[in-house]
C-alpha positions as CSV (number, residue, x, y, z in Angstrom):
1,X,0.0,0.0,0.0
2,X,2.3,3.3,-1.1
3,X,1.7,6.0,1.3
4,X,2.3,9.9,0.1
5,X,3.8,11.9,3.0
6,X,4.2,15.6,2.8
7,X,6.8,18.0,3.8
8,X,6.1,21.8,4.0
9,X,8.6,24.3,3.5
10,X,9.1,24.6,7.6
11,X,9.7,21.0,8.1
12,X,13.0,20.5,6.7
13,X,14.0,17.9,9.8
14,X,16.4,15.3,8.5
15,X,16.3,13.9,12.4
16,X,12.4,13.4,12.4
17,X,11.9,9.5,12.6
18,X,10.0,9.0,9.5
19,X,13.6,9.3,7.9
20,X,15.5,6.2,10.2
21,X,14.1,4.0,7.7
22,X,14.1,3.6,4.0
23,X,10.7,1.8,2.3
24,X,10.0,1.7,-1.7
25,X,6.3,2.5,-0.9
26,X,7.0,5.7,0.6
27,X,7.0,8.3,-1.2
28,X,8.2,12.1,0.0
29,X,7.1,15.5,-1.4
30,X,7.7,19.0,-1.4
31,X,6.1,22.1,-3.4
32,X,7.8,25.5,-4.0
33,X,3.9,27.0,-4.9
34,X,2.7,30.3,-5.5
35,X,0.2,29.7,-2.6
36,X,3.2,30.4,-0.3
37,X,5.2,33.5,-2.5
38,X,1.6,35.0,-2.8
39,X,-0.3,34.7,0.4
40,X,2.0,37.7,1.9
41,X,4.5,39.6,-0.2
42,X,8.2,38.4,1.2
43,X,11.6,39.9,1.1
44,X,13.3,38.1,-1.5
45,X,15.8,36.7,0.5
46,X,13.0,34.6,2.4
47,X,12.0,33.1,-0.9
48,X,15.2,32.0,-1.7
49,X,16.5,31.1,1.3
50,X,13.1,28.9,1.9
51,X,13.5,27.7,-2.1
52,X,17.2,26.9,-1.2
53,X,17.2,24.8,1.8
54,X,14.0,22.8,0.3
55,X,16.0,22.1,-2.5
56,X,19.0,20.9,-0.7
57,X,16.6,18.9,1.7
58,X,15.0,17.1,-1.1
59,X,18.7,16.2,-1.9
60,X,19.6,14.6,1.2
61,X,16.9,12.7,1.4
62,X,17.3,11.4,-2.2
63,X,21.4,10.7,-1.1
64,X,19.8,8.9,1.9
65,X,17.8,6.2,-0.2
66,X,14.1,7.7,0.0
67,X,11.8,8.5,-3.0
68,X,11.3,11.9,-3.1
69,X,9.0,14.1,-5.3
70,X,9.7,17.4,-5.6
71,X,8.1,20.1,-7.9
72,X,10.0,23.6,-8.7
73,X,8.3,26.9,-8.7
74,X,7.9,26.7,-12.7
75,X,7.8,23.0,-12.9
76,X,5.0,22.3,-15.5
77,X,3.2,19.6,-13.3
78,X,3.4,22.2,-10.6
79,X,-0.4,23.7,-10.4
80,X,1.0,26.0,-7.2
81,X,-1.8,24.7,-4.8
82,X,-1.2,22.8,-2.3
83,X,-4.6,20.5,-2.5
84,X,-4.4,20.2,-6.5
85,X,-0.7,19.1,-6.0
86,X,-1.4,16.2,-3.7
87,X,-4.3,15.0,-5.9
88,X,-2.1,14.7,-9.0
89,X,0.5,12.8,-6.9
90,X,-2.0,10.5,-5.6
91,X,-3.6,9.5,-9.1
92,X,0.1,9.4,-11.0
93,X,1.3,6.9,-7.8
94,X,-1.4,5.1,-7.3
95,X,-1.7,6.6,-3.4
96,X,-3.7,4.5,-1.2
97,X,-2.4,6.6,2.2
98,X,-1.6,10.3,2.6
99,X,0.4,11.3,6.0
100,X,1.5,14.6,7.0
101,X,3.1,16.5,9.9
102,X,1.2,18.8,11.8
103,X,1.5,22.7,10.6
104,X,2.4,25.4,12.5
105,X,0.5,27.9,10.4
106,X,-3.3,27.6,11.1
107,X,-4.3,28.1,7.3
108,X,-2.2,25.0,6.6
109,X,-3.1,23.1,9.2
110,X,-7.2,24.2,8.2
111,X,-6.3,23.5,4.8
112,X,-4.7,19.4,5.9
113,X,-7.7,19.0,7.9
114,X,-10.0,20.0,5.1
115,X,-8.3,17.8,2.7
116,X,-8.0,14.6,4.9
117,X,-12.2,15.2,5.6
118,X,-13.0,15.1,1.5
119,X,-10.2,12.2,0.9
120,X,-11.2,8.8,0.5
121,X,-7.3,8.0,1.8
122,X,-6.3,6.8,4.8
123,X,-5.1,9.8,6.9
124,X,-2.9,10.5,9.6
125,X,-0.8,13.3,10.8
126,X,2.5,13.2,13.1
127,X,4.4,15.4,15.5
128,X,6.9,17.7,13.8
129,X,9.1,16.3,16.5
130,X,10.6,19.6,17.3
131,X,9.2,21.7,19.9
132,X,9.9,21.1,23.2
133,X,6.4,21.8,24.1
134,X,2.8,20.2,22.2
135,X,0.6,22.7,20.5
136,X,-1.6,22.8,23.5
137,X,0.2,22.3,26.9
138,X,0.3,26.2,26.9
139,X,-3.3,26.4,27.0
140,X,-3.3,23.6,29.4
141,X,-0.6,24.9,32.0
142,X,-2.4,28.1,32.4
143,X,-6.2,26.3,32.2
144,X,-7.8,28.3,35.2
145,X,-5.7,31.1,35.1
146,X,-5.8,35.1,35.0
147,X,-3.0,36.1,33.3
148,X,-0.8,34.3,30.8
149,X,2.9,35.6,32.2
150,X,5.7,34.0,30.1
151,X,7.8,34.1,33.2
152,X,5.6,31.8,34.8
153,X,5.4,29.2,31.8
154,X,9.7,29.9,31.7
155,X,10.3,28.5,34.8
156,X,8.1,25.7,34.6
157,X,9.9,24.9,31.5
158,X,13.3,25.3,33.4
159,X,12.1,22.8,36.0
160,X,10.3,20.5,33.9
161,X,13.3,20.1,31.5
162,X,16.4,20.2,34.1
163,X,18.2,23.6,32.2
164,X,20.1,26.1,34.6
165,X,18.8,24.2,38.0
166,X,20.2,22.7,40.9
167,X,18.7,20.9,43.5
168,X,15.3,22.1,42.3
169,X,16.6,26.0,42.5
170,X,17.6,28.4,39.7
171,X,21.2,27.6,39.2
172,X,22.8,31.2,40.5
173,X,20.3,31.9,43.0
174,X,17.8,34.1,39.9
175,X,15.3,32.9,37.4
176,X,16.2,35.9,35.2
177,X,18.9,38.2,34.5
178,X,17.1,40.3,32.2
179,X,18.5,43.3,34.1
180,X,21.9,42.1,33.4
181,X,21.1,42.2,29.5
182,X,20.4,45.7,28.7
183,X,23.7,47.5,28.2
184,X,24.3,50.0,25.2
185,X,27.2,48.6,23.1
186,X,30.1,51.4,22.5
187,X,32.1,49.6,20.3
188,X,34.9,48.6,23.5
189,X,34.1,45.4,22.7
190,X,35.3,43.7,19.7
191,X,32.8,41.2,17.8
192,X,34.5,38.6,15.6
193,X,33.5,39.0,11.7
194,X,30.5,37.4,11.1
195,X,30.0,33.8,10.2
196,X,28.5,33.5,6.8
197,X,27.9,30.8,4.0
198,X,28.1,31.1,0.5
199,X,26.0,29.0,-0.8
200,X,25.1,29.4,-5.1
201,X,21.3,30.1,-5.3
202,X,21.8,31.8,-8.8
203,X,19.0,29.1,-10.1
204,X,17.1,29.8,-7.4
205,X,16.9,33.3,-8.1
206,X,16.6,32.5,-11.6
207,X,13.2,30.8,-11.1
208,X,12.0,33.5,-8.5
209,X,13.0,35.7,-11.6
210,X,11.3,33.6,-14.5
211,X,8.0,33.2,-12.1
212,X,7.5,36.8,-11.7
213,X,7.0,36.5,-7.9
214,X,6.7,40.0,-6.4
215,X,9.3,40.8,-3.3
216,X,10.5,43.5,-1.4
217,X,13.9,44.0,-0.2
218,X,17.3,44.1,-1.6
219,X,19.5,41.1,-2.9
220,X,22.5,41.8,-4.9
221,X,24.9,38.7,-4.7
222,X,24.6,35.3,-5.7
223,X,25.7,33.7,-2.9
224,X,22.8,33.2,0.7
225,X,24.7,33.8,4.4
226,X,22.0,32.0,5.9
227,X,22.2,28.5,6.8
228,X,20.3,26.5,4.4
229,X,20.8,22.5,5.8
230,X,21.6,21.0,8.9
231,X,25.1,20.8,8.2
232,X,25.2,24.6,8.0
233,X,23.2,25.4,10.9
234,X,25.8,23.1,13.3
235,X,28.4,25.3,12.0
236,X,26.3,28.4,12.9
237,X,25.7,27.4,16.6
238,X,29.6,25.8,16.8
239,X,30.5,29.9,15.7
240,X,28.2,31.4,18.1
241,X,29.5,29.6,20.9
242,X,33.2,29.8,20.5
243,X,32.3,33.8,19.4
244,X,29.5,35.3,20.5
245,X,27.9,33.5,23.5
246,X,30.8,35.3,25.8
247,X,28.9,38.9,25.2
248,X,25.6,37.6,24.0
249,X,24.1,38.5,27.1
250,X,25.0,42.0,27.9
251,X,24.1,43.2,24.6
252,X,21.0,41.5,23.5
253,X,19.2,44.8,23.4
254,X,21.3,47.1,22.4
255,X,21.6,48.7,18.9
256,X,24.3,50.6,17.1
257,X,24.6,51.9,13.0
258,X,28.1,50.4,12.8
259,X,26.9,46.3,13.6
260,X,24.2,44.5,11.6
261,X,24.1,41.5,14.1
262,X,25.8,42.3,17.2
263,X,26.4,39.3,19.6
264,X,23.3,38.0,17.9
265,X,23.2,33.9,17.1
266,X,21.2,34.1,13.1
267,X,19.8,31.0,14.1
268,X,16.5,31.8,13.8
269,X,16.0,31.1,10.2
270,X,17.8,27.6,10.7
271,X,15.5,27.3,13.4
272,X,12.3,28.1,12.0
273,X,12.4,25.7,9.4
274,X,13.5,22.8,12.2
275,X,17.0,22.4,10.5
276,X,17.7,22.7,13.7
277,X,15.9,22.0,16.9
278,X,15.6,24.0,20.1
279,X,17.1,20.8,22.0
280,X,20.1,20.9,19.7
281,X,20.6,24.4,20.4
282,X,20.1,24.6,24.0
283,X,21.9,21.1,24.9
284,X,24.9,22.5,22.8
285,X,25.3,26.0,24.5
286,X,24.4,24.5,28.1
287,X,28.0,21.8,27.4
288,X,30.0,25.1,25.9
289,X,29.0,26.4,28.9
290,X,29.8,23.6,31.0
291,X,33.3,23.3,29.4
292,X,34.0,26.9,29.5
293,X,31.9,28.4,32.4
294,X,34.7,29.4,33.9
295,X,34.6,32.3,31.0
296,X,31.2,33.0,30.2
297,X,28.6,34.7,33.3
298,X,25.6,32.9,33.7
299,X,23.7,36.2,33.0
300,X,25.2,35.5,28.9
301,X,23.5,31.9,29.2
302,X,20.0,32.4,30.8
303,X,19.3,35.6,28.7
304,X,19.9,33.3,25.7
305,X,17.5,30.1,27.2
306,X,15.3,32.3,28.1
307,X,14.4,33.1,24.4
308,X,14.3,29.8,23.2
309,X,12.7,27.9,25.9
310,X,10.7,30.4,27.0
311,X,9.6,33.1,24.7
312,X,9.8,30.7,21.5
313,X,7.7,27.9,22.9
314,X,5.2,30.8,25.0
315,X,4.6,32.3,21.6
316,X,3.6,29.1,20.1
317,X,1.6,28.2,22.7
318,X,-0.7,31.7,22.9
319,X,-1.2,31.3,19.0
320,X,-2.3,27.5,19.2
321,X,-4.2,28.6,22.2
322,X,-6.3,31.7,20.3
323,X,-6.1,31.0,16.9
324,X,-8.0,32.0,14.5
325,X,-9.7,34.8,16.7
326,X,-6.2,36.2,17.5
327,X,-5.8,37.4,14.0
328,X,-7.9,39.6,14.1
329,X,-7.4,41.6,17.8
330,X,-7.2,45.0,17.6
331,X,-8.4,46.6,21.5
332,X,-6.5,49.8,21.0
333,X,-8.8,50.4,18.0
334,X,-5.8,51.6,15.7
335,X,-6.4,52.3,12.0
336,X,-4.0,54.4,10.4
337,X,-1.7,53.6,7.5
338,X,2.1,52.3,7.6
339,X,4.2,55.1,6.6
340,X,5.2,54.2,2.9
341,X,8.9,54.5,4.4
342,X,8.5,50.9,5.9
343,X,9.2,49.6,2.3
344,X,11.6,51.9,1.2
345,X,13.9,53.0,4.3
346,X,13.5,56.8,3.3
347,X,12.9,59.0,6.5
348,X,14.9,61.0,8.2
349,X,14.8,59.3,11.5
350,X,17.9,57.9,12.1
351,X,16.8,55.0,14.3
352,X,13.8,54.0,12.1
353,X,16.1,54.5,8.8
354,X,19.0,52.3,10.2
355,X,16.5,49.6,11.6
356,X,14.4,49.8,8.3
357,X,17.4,49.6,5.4
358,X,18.7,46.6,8.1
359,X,15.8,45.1,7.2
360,X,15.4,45.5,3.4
361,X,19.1,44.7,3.2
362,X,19.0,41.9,4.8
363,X,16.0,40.5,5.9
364,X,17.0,40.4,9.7
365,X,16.7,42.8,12.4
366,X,16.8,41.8,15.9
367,X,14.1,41.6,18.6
368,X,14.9,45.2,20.1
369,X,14.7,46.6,16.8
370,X,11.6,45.4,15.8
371,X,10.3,45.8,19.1
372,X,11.4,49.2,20.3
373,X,11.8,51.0,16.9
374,X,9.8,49.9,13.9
375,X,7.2,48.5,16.3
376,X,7.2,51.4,18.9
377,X,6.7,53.6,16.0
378,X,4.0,51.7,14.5
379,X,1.8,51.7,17.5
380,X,2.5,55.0,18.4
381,X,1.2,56.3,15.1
382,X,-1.7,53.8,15.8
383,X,-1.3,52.1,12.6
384,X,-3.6,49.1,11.9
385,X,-2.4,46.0,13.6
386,X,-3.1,44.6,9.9
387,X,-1.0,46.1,7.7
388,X,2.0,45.8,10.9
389,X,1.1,42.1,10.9
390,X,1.8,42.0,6.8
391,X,4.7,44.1,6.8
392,X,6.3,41.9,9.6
393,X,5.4,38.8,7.9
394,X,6.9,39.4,5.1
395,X,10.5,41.3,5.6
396,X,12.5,38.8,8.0
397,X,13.3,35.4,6.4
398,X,12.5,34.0,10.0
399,X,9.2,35.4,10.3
400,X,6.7,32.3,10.1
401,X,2.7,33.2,11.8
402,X,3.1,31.2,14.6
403,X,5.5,33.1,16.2
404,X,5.3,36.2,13.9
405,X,1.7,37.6,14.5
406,X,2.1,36.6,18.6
407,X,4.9,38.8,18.7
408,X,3.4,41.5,16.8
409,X,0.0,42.0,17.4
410,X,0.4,40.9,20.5
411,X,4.1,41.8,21.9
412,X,4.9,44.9,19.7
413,X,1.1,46.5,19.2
414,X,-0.7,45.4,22.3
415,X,-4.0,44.5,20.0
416,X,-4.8,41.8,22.6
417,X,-5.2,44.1,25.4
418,X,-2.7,42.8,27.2
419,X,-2.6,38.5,27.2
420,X,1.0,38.4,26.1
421,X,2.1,41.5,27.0
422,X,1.6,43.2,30.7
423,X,2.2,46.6,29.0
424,X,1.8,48.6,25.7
425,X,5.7,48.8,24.5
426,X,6.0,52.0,23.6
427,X,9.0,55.0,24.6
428,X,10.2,58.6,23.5
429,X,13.3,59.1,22.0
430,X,15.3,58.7,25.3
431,X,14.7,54.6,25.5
432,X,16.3,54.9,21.9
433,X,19.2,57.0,22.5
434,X,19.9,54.9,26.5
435,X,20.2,51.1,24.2
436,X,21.8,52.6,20.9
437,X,23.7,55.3,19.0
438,X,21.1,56.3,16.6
439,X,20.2,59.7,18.2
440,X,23.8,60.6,17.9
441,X,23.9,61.7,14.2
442,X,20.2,62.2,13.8
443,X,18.1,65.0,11.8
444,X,16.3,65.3,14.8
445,X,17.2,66.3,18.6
446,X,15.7,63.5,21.1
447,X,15.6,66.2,23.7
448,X,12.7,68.2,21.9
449,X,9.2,67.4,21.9
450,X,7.6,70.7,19.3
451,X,10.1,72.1,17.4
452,X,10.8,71.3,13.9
453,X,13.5,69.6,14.5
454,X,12.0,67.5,17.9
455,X,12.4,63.7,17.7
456,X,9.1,62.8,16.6
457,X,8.9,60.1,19.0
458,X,8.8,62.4,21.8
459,X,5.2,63.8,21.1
460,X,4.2,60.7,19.6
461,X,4.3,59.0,22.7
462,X,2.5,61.9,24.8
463,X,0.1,62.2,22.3
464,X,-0.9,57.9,22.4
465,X,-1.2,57.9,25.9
466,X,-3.1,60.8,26.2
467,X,-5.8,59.0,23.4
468,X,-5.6,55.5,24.8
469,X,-6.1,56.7,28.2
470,X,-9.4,55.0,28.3
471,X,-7.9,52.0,27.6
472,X,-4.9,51.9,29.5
473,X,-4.4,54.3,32.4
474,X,-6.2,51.6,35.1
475,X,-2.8,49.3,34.2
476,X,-0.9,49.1,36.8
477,X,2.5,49.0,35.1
478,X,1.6,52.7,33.3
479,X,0.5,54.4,36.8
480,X,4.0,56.4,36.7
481,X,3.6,57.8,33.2
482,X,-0.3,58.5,33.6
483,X,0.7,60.8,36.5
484,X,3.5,62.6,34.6
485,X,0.4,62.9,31.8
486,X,-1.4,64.7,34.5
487,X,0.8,67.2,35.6
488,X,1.4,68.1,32.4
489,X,0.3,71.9,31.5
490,X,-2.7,71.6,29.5
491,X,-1.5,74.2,26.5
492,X,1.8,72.1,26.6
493,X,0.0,69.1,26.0
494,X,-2.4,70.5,23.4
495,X,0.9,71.8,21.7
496,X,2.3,68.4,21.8
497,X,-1.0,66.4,20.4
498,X,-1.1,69.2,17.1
499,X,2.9,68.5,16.7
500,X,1.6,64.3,16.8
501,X,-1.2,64.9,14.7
502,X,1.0,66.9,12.2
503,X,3.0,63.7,12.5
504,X,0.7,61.1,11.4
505,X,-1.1,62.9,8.6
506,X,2.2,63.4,6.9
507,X,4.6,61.0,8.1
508,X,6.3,60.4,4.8
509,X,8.0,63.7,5.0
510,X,9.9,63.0,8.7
């Protein structure tokens, strides 16, 4: 009886245990389809970095012995839909099974669900066998509960999963050295030059080209410096443990114009697409830092645990747990338009420029960045969680929905009214200018709120939590700035709200 198992572009796991064995009825395939290039439009570099490391996956499992089908973008039996793909298979091989792993997008996984209920097949679907966590222990470990605090679900991971304990206690005596992670990088410390691979996608590219896929972003080499296979990926975590993990720490969330990447591990992509798994990850830093603890503070350890056991597995777990409502959450009620400089990088704000062209030049731009610049400036223009959700989705070759739109609507734009975050994340220019060096050369001064040449995030910021006050001066974590707000002289403030108005209505030209 042949069975037809699947492979979406996410599931590139050459350790998954459907691979230990070898069997002449199985038969393996993966689609490059329109349905994924279209759904969103992506930086190019996603496209061909996800194009890249299917193709290369398709070849190791063909080296490995297993039959594997696998249909280009402009293949000719390729009809780009996911559905009408498998049909054809199953007619041409004579298909009497169909097996799959579960998604981690919902409209894939609705999709496979939808598909299995109209097939006359036998059907079943397997773990992905790469999250530490199920899709719904999240939703199960906080059954009963108030709030959803990632700092809860962390520690429980800690102490379910024996990383950074002894004895049943937080190994150093804290849960958390977040504190310990915030300095502002001066350049006093030297970073190694970056690990990259050149790998040839020139065909890749070619096909993108031929197909007429519409991107955004830059790409002008033929070479990718992601890692595309699981070879790769080992080498990227091997380099960011000999070289980066010493610092990674204490500069986490800081930004400067000079460094792409920091301290930063670029295993995210890798990650994303399971060519490596958290447990490969974590298990190889924690016997670096075993061997070499006598070098590296624990503060440079936890800070990095913390966002793969904790924050990578909570944001899965709180879009499993609220999907498909979650999409569409938007309790600030925001509904103005991105600033056309999001695609182009074309403002005069320094930090926003920087973060921006990082982003269209390379597809990457680390958490602070997208949280405290392009994100902070997003909300405080109250732009449309919708059109921050698409933006996001598209420009980082990591960014996949599950943990995308939790950490954007959610995280970044406080549309759920607060079940991932405790707080909006929002700041003037002075957060800015205390992690990075942006203010430094900028058009604007970060000490001015009216002037012409005021940092505009300084009456943006006044100005949102002066309208949002209905929504959010009861939090408890905003009591401080909602009394500032108060004392504030009323012409000042009126002063302030024209300059943010002025703002928004013509943002293109700041």
């Amino acid at each position: 009886m042949k069975t037809l198992r699947l492979i979406l572009g996410d599931q590139l796991n050459l350790k998954h245990s459907w691979f230990k064995d070898t069997n002449d009825d199985v038969v393996y395939c993966l689609f490059e389809m329109r349905q994924e290039t279209d759904y969103v439009k992506h930086h190019i570099q996603k496209v061909i970095g996800f194009f890249a490391a299917m193709r290369q996956f398709a070849t190791d499992l063909n080296l490995n012995g297993h039959h594997v089908v696998y249909y280009k973008l402009n293949d000719k039996e390729n009809t780009q839909l996911l559905t009408d793909n498998l049909n054809n298979l199953i007619k041409e091989h004579d298909i009497k099974r169909f097996e799959y792993m579960f998604p981690d997008e919902y409209r894939l996984d609705h999709q496979l669900i939808n598909f299995c209920k109209t097939s006359t097949l036998e059907c079943e679907v397997f773990s992905a066998e790469h999250f530490y966590t199920n899709r719904n222990d999240l939703a199960l470990f906080f059954d009963g509960k108030k709030q959803y605090l990632m700092e809860t679900f962390y520690r429980e991971m800690r102490k379910k999963h024996d990383i950074l304990m002894i004895a049943g206690q937080p190994e150093g005596g804290k849960w958390n050295y977040d504190k310990s992670n915030r300095n502002k990088w001066k350049g006093d410390i030297s970073i190694p030059k970056y690990k990259g691979f050149r790998t040839d996608i020139s065909e890749v590219k070619k096909d993108i080209d031929t197909a007429k896929v519409e991107t955004i972003g830059r790409f002008d080499t033929k070479t990718f410096s992601y890692p595309i296979s699981r070879i790769q990926a080992i080498e990227q975590l091997k380099y960011f443990c000999e070289e980066l993990l010493i610092h990674f720490g204490d500069y986490q969330d800081a930004m400067h114009t000079d460094e792409v990447f920091l301290f930063h591990s670029r295993l995210s992509f890798a990650m994303n697409l399971k060519l490596i798994s958290p447990r490969d990850i974590v298990n190889t830093v924690m016997n670096y830092y075993r061997k070499y603890g006598e070098n590296i503070d624990i503060s440079q350890v936890e800070g990095f645990v913390r966002q793969v056991i904790g924050w990578r597995e909570y944001m899965r777990g709180m879009y499993w747990a609220f999907m498909p409502e979650y999409k569409s959450k938007n309790e600030l009620n925001n509904h103005n338009k991105l600033a056309n400089f999001f695609w182009t990088g074309a403002t005069k704000m320094n930090c926003l420029s920087h973060a921006i062209n990082n982003s269209l030049d390379n597809g990457y731009a680390h958490h602070i960045q997208r949280l405290m610049i392009t994100g902070n400036y997003a909300l405080l223009t109250q732009t449309h969680p919708d059109e921050v959700d698409h933006w996001y989705l598209g420009i980082y070759v990591d960014a996949i929905e599950w943990v995308q739109l939790t950490n954007t609507r959610g995280m970044s734009q406080f549309a759920d009214g607060g079940k991932i975050a405790t707080k909006p994340y929002v700041s003037s220019g002075s957060y800015i200018n205390k992690m990075s060096n942006y203010c430094k050369d900028c058009h604007y001064n970060k000490d001015k709120k009216i002037e012409d040449d005021a940092c505009p995030f300084n009456s943006l910021y006044w100005n949102f939590l002066d309208d949002k006050r209905e929504q959010l001066s009861k939090n408890y974590r905003m009591r401080m700035m909602y009394s500032l707000l108060d004392k504030m002289n009323a012409n000042d403030l009126q002063n302030i709200k024209k300059k943010a108005q002025h703002i928004i209505e013509h943002q293109d030209k700041y």
